[in-house]
C-alpha positions as CSV (number, residue, x, y, z in Angstrom):
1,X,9.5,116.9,79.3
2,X,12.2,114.3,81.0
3,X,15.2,114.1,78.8
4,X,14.7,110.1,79.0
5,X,13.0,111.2,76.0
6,X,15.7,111.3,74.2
7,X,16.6,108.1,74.5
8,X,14.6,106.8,72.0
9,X,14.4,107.8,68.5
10,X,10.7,107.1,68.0
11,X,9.9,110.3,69.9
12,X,11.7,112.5,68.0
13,X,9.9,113.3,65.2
14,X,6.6,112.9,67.5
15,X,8.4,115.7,69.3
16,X,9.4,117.6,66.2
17,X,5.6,117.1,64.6
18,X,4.1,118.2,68.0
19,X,6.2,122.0,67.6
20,X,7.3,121.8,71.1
21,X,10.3,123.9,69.7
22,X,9.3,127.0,70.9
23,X,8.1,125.9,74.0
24,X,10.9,124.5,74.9
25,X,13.3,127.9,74.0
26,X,10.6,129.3,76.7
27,X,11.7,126.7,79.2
28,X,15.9,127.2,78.4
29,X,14.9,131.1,78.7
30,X,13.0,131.1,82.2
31,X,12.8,127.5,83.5
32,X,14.0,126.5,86.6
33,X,17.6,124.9,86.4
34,X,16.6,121.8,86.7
35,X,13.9,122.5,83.6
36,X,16.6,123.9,81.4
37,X,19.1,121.1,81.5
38,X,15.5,118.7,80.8
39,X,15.0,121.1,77.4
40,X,18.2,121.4,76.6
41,X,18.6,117.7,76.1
42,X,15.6,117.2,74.4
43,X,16.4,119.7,71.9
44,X,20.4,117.8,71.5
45,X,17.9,114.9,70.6
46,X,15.5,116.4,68.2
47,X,18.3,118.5,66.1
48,X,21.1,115.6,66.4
49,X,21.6,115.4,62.5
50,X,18.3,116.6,61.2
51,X,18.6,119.9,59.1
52,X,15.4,120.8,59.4
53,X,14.9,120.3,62.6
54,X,18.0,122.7,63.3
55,X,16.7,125.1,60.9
56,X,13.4,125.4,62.6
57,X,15.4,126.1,66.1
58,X,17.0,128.9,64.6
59,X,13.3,130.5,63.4
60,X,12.1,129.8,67.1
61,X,15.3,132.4,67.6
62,X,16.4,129.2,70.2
63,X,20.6,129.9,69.2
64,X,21.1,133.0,71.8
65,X,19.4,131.1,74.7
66,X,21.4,128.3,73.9
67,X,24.5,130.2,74.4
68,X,23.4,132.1,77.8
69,X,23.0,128.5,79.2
70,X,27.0,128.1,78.5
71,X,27.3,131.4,80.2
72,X,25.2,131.7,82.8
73,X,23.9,127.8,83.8
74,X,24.7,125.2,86.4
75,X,27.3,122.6,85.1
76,X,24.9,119.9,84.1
77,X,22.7,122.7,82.3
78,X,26.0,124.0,80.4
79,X,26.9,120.1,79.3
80,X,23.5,120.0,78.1
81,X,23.8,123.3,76.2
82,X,27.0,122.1,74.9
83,X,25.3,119.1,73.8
84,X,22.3,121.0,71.9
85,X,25.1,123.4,70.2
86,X,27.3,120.5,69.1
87,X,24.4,119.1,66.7
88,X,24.3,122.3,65.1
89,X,26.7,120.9,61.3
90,X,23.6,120.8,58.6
91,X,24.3,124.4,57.6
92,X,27.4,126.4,58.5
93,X,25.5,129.7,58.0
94,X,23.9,128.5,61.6
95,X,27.0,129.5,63.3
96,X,26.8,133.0,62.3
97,X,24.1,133.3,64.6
98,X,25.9,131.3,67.3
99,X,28.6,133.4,66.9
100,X,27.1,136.5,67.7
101,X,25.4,135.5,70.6
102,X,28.4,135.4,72.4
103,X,29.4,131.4,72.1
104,X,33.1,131.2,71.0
105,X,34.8,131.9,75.0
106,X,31.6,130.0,77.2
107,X,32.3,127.1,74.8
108,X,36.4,127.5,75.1
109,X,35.8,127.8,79.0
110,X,34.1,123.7,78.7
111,X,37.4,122.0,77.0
112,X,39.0,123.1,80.8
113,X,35.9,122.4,82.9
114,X,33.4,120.2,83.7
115,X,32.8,116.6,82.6
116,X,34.4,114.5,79.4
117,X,30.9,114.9,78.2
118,X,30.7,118.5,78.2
119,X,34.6,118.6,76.7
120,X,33.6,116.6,73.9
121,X,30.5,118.5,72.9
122,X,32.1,122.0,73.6
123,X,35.2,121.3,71.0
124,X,32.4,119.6,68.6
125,X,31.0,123.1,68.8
126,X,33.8,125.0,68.3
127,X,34.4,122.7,64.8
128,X,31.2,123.6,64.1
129,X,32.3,127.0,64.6
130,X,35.5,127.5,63.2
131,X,34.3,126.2,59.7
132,X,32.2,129.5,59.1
133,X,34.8,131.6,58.5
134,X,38.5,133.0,58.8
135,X,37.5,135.0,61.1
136,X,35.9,132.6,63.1
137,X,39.0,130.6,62.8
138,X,41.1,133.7,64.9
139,X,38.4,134.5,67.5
140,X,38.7,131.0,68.7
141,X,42.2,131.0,68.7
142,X,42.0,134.3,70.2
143,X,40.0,133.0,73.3
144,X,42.5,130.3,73.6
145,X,41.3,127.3,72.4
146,X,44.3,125.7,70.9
147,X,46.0,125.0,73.8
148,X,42.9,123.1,75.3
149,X,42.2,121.4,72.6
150,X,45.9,119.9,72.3
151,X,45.4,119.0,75.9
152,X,42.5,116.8,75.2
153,X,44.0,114.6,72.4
154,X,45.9,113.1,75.0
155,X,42.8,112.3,76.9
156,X,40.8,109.3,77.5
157,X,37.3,109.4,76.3
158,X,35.4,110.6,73.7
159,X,37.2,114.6,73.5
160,X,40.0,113.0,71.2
161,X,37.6,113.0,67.9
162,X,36.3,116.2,68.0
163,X,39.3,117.6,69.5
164,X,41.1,116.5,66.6
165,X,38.4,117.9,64.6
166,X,38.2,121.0,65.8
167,X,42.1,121.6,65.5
168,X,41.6,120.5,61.6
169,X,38.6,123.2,61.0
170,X,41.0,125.4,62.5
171,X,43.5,124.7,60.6
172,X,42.2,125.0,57.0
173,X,43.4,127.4,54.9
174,X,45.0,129.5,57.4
175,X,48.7,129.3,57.6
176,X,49.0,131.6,60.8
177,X,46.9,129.0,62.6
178,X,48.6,125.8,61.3
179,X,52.3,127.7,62.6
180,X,50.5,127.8,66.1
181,X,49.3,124.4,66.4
182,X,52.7,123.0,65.0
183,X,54.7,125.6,67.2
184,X,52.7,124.5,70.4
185,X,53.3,120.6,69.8
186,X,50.7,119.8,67.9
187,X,51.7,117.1,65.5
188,X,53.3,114.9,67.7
189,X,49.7,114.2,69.7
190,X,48.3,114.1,66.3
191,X,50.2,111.4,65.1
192,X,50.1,109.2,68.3
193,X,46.2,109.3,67.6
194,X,46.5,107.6,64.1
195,X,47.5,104.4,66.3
196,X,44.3,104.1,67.9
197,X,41.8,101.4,67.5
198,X,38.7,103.6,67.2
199,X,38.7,104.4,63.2
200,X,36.9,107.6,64.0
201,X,39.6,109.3,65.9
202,X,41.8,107.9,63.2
203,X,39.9,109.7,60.8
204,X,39.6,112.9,62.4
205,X,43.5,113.2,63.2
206,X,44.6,112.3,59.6
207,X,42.4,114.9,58.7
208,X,43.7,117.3,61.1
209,X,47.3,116.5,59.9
210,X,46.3,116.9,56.2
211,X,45.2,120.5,57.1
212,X,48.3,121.8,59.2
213,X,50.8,120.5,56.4
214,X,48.1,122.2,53.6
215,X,50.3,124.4,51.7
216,X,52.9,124.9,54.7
217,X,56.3,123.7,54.0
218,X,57.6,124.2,57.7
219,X,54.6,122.1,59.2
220,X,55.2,119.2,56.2
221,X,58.5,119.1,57.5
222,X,57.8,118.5,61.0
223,X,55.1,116.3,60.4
224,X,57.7,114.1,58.2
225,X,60.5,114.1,60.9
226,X,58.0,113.1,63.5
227,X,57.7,110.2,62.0
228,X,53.9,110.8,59.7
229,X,54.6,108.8,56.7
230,X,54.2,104.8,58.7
231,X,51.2,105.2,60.3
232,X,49.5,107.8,57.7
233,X,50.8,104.6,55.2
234,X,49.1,102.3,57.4
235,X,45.7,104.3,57.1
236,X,45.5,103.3,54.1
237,X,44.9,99.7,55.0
238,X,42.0,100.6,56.9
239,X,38.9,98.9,56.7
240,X,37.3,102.3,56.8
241,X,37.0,104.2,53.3
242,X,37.0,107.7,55.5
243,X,40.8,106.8,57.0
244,X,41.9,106.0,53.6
245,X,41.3,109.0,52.2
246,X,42.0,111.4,55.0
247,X,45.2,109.4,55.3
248,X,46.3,109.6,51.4
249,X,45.4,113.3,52.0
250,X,48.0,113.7,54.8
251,X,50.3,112.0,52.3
252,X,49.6,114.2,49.5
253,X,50.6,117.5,51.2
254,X,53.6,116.0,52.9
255,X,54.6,114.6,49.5
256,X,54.3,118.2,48.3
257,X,57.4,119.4,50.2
């Protein structure tokens, strides 16, 4: 199977329908290299925001595989792994799985390695990740993500949305976290980001910003002396319904202070 596949959507549910799922785990567990990056692409194609889809990789038991590419695989088989892992957002309960197989420091290693591509899919992963749980949230602080992922909102390329993302999921609800990410710079990047021209990095950094000022009175602060409130304001102008809310939500908590 040639990923050139996946280049066109009509395949996909051919693909799906055919049950090549568990042939192709076979493929990412003994293929050549060559063979896995080829499967692991197809699969980033034929799970890339269908649920069931994803939930019938996890039957084929196709998670742990997934993750031995990150560790174990040439770089254009980890950016494919990457890739496959990323799609994984129908059902948080997948990253349980993901978890356990060992993902959380392959896919830190990828925000300091490799290509934009494989950057951009491994902090879409992590997001994934770090929504599960609390605990989630510290083992990938733990393995040293936030710095990483601060480094690649000032990046050019498609890393600053999920970056921005993934520093938001880390975020939520856990104040220890949101000290860090404020303590290590983070707001200032942040902010910068909300005066981009792409409305989807917009979104995710309001978002991110609404999460470190959540309930914390030191990171409202900062985030209102770095100068928040104009271009959160400006959000919502936006011609996109997602960066007006995320921005009123930034508002909201720093109002709160």
């Amino acid at each position: 199977m040639h990923i050139a596949l996946m280049d066109h959507g009509d395949f996909v549910g051919d693909l799906y329908q055919g049950k090549c799922l568990p042939q192709l785990v076979r493929v990412i567990e003994d293929g050549s290299a060559s063979a896995q990056a080829n499967a692991a692409a197809a699969l980033a194609g034929i799970l890339s925001q269908k649920a069931t889809h994803q939930h019938a990789l996890v039957d084929a038991g196709g998670l742990a595989p997934l993750v031995n590419l990150l560790r174990t695989g040439s770089a254009k088989v980890q950016e494919e792994a990457a890739a496959a892992l990323a799609t994984l957002d129908a059902d948080v309960s997948f990253q349980s799985e993901v978890i356990k197989a060992g993902a959380i420091p392959p896919l830190v290693a990828t925000l300091q390695h490799g290509s934009a591509a494989v950057q951009a899919s491994g902090a879409q992963a992590l997001a994934n990740a770090a929504a599960y749980s609390m605990d989630a949230q510290r083992a990938i602080a733990k393995a040293g993500a936030i710095a990483p992922l601060l480094a690649l909102l000032g990046s050019v390329g498609r890393a600053q949305r999920p970056a921005a993302g993934a520093l938001a999921k880390l975020a939520r609800g856990n104040k220890e976290i949101q000290d860090t990410i404020a303590e290590a710079g983070g707001v200032p990047p942040l902010l910068s980001l909300l005066n981009q021209q792409v409305a989807e990095v917009q979104v995710a950094s309001a978002a991110a910003i609404a999460e470190l000022a959540r309930g914390n009175a030191t990171v409202q602060s900062v985030a209102a002396k770095a100068g928040a409130i104009g271009p959160l304001l400006a959000l919502l102008s936006s011609r996109s319904a997602a960066a007006q809310a995320n921005g009123m939500s930034a508002l909201a908590q720093l109002a709160s202070h």
